[in-house]
ZAMARGU-4260 file (C-alpha; in steps of 0.2 Angstrom, whole numbers, plus 5000, padded with zeros to 4 digits):
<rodrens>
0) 5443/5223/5102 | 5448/5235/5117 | 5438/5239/5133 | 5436/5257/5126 | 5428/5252/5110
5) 5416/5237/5122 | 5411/5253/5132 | 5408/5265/5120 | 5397/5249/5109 | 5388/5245/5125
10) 5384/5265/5131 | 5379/5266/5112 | 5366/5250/5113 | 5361/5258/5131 | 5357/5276/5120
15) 5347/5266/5107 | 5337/5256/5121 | 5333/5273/5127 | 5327/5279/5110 | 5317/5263/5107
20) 5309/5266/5123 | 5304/5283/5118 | 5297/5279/5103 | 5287/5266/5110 | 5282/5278/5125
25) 5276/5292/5112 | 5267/5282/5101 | 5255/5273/5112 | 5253/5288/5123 | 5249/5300/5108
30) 5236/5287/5098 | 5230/5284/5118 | 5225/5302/5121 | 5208/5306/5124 | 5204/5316/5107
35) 5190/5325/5114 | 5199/5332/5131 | 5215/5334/5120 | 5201/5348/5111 | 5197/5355/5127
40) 5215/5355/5132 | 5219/5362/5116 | 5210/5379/5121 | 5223/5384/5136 | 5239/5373/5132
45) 5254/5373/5116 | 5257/5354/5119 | 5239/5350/5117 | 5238/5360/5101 | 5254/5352/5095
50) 5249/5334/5097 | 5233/5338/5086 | 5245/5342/5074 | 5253/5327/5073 | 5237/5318/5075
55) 5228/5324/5060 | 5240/5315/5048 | 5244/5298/5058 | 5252/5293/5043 | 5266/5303/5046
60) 5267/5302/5065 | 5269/5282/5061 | 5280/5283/5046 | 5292/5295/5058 | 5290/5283/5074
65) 5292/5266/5064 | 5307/5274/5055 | 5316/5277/5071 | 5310/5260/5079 | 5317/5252/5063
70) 5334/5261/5061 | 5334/5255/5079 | 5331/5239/5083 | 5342/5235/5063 | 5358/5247/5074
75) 5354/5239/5094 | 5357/5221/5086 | 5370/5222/5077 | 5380/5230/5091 | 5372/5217/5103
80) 5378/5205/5090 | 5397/5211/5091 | 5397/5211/5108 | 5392/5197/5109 | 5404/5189/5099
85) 5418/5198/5108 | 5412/5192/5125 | 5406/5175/5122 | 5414/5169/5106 | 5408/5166/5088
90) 5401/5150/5095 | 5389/5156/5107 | 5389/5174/5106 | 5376/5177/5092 | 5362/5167/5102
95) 5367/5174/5120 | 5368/5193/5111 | 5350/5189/5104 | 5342/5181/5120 | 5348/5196/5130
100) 5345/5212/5118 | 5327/5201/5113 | 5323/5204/5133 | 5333/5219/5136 | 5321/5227/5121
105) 5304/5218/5127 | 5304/5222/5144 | 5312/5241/5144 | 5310/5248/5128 | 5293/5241/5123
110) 5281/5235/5137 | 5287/5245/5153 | 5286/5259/5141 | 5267/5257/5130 | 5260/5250/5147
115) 5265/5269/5157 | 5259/5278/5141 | 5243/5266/5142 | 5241/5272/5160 | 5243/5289/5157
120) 5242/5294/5138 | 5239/5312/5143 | 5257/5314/5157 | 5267/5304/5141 | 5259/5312/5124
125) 5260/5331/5129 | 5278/5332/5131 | 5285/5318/5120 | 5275/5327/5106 | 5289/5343/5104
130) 5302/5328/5101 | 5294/5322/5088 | 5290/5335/5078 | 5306/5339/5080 | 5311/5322/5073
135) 5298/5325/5061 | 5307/5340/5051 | 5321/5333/5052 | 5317/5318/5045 | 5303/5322/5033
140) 5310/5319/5016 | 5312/5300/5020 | 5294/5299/5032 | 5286/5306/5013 | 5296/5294/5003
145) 5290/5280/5015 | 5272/5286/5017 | 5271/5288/4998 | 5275/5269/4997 | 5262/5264/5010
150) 5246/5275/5004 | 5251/5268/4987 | 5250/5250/4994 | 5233/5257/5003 | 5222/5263/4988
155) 5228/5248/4977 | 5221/5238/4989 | 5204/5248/4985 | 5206/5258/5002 | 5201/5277/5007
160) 5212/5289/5015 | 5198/5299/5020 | 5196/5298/5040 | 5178/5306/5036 | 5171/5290/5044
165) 5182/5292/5061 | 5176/5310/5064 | 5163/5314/5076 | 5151/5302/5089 | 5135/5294/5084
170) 5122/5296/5099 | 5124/5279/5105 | 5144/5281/5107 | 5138/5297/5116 | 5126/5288/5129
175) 5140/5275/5134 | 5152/5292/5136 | 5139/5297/5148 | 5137/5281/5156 | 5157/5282/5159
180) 5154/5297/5166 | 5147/5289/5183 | 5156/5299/5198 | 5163/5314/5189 | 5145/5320/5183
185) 5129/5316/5197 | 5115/5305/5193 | 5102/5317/5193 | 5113/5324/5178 | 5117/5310/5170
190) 5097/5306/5166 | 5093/5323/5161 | 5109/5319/5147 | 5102/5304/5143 | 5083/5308/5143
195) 5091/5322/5131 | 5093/5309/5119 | 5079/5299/5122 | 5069/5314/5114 | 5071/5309/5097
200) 5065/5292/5098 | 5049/5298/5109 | 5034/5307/5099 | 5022/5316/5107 | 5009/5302/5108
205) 5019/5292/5119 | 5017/5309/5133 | 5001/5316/5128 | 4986/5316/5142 | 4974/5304/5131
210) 4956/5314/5125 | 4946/5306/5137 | 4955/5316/5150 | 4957/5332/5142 | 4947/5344/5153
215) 4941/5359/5143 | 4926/5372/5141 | 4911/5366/5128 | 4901/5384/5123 | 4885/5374/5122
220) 4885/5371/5144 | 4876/5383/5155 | 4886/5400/5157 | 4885/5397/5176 | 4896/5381/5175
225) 4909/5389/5164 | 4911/5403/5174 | 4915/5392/5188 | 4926/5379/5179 | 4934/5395/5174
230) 4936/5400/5193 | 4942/5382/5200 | 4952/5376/5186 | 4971/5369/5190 | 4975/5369/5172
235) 4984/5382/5165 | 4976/5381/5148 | 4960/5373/5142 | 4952/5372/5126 | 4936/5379/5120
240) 4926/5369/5109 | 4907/5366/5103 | 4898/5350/5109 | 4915/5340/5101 | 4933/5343/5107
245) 4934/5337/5087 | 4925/5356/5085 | 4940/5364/5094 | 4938/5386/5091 | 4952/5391/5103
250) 4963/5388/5118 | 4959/5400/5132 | 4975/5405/5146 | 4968/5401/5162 | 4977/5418/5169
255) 4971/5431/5157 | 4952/5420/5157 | 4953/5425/5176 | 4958/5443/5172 | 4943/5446/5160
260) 4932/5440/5173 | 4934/5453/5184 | 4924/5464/5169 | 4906/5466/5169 | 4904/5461/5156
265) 4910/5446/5155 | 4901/5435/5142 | 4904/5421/5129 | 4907/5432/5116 | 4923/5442/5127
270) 4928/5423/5130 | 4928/5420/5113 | 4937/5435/5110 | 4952/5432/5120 | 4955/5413/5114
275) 4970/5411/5107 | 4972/5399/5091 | 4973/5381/5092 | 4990/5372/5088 | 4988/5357/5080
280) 5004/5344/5079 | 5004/5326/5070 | 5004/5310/5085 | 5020/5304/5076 | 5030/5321/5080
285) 5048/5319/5088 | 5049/5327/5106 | 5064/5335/5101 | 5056/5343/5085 | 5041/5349/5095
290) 5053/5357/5109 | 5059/5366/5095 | 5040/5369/5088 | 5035/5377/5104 | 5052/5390/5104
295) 5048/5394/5089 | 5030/5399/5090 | 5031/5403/5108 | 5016/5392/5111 | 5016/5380/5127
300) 4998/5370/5122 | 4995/5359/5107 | 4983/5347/5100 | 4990/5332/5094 | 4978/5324/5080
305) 4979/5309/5068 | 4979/5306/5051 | 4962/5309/5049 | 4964/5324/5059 | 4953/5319/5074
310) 4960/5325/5091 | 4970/5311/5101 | 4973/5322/5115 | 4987/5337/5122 | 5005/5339/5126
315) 5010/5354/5135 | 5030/5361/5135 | 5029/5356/5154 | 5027/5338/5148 | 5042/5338/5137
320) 5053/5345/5150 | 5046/5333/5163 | 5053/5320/5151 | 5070/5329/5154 | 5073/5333/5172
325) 5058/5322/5181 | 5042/5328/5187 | 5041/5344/5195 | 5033/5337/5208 | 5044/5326/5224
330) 5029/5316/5227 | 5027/5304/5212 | 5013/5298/5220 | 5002/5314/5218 | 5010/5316/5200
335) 4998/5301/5196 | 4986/5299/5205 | 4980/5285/5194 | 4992/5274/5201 | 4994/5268/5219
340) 5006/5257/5228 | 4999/5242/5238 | 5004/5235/5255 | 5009/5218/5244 | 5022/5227/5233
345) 5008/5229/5218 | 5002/5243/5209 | 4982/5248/5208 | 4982/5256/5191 | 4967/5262/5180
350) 4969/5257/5163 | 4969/5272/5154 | 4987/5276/5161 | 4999/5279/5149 | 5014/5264/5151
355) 5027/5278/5149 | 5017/5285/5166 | 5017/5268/5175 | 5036/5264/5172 | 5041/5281/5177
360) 5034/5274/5196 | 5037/5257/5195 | 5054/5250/5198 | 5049/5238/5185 | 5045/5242/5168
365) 5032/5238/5154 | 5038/5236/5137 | 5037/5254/5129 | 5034/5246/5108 | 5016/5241/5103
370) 5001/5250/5113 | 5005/5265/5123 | 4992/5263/5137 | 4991/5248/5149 | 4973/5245/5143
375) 4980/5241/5125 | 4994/5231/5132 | 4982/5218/5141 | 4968/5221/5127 | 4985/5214/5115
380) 4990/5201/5126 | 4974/5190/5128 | 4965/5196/5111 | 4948/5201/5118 | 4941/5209/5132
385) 4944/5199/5147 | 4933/5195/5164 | 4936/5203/5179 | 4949/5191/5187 | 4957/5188/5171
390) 4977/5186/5174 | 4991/5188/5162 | 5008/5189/5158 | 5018/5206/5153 | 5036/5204/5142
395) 5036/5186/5149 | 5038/5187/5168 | 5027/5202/5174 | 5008/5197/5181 | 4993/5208/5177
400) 4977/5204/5184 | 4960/5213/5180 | 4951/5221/5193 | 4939/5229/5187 | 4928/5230/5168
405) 4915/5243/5164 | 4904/5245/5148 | 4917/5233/5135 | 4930/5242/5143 | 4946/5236/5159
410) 4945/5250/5170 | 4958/5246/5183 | 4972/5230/5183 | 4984/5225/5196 | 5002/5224/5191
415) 5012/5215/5201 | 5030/5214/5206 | 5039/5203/5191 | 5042/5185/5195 | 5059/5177/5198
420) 5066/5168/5182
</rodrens>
């Protein structure tokens, strides 16, 4: 063989390594592409748009790469094979051509090449993406003929073409997208994403102020006293209600109770005239289906009742959105003042308090399944009403003590810092 045919057999394996290493470089950069910026980049820029394209049947971007990696590597050694016979002799240039164009094709045409596409799927996918295609119409008539073969191999195996299943992201593949997000989005909006999704799996008896602590106007008291817990209240709405908060009649607007005042003459039956109709929501309602309750009927107040249909207590829109962006308050302190921080590290809390309340203070937190106050949760644990001094332990490694009982009834514990495992 003559040094011109050599060269022109060795420029000619050089070309194909190239092309090997193309293909490799286009494939894992276009299946390593970020589908969901490759939508936002869709929206300014061609290449974007055209590597959708070739994404949306993967069948025939891999049947067109494959078909060039194969007409490839079958071409690069037999050349590698002539050469080497023509160098080394039939004795030992077979195994020398193979070692060589086996390493040749390893290094440069397949990991150097998927490892820069892996680091940078975007930089590799965008412009390799016009070749393709462009291999792609050229080549179609065999890519069908090949693909034909395959999804014929596929559904006799019992398999679904459908990439129904692959569309989309649950709300769990979501929440660890937002976790990823940690130094491109802040903190503080990184919680208000995931407290977003944390709606659905809260109802409205996990946030609502418990009826024992519901503050509202009973007709049957002295007119004096209503007319002054009307003048001092700090709550934006209160509801009306005959000897039983059970025997709610209306919810009156703190703001337009204040305006009617100002008449003279202001009576019951003016009160009673401005109420506006008590909302009533199941305790097993969805914060996120309420939030949309409350747009709908422009309301901001509702009653949440049982089964039975007796009143459990209140949840306010505030309350819900608190459960989004935090309290609106800087000082969690004077959010709840039921709970207060001691000099040891523990928490003085009153039993009553909600354990959603408690572990939004507490850098440790109470299991939120079973009871939704820290009484019940005690009251669970030991299985009776306990002494004063009565200790337990929370989910295994948190200490509770009693501090104080009143009437078959804890009224405040002390929770202390959890214990080392």
């Amino acid at each position: 063989m003559e040094g011109s045919q050599i060269q022109i057999l060795a420029i000619t394996l050089l070309i194909l390594t190239l092309l090997l290493a193309f293909f490799s470089l286009s494939e894992t950069g276009i299946l390593s592409v970020n589908r969901y910026r490759l939508k936002h980049l869709a929206k300014t820029s061609k290449s974007a748009r055209r590597v959708q394209k070739l994404l949306e049947r993967p069948d025939r971007l891999l049947g067109v790469i494959l078909l060039g990696n194969t007409f490839i590597t079958i071409s690069a050694s037999s050349i590698a094979t002539l050469l080497g016979v023509e160098l080394w002799g039939e004795r030992f240039g077979v195994i020398i051509a193979d070692v060589i164009i086996t390493i040749v094709f390893l290094v440069f045409a397949e990991v150097f090449p998927k490892t820069l596409a892996a680091l940078y799927p975007e930089k590799t996918a965008l412009p390799t993406s016009f070749v393709l295609q462009i291999f792609l119409k050229v080549f179609y008539p065999l890519v069908w003929l090949v693909n034909a073969a395959s999804n014929t191999l596929i559904r006799l195996c019992g398999l679904s073409l459908s990439r129904a299943d692959q569309e989309g992201i649950s709300p769990e593949e979501l929440r660890t997208v937002v976790h990823e997000t940690s130094g491109r989005i802040p903190s503080k909006h990184r919680k208000m994403l995931l407290s977003i999704l944390d709606l659905e799996k809260v109802c409205v008896e996990d946030i609502m102020i418990p009826r024992h602590d519901v503050v509202g106007i009973d007709v049957e008291n002295d007119w004096d006293a209503i007319v002054a817990q009307l003048a001092n209240t700090q709550h934006s709405f209160l509801p009306v209600y005959n000897q039983d908060i059970n025997n709610t009649i209306g919810i009156i607007h703190a703001k337009k109770a204040l305006h009617i005042m100002r008449n003279e003459d202001f009576d019951m039956d003016m009160l009673k005239e401005n109420l506006d109709t008590a909302f009533f929501i199941p305790q097993s309602t969805s914060l996120t289906n309420q939030l949309i309750n409350f747009q709908q009927s422009k309301r901001r107040f509702a009653m949440v009742v049982d089964e039975y249909g007796d009143i459990l207590g209140i949840v306010t829109l505030e309350d819900i959105l608190e459960e989004i962006v935090g309290e609106f308050t800087t000082n969690m302190a004077a959010a709840y003042t039921s709970i207060h921080l001691q000099e040891d590290g523990s928490y003085l809390v009153e039993a009553s308090t909600t354990i959603r309340e408690f572990n939004h203070i507490a850098p440790w937190k109470l299991p939120l399944h079973g009871p939704k106050t820290v009484n019940g949760l005690v009251i669970e644990q030991l299985q009776t009403i306990p002494e004063v001094g009565t200790c337990c332990l929370i989910g295994g490694n948190i200490p509770i003590e009693v501090v104080q009982v009143q009437d078959s009834r804890i009224k405040t514990i002390k929770v202390l810092p959890p214990l080392k495992k």
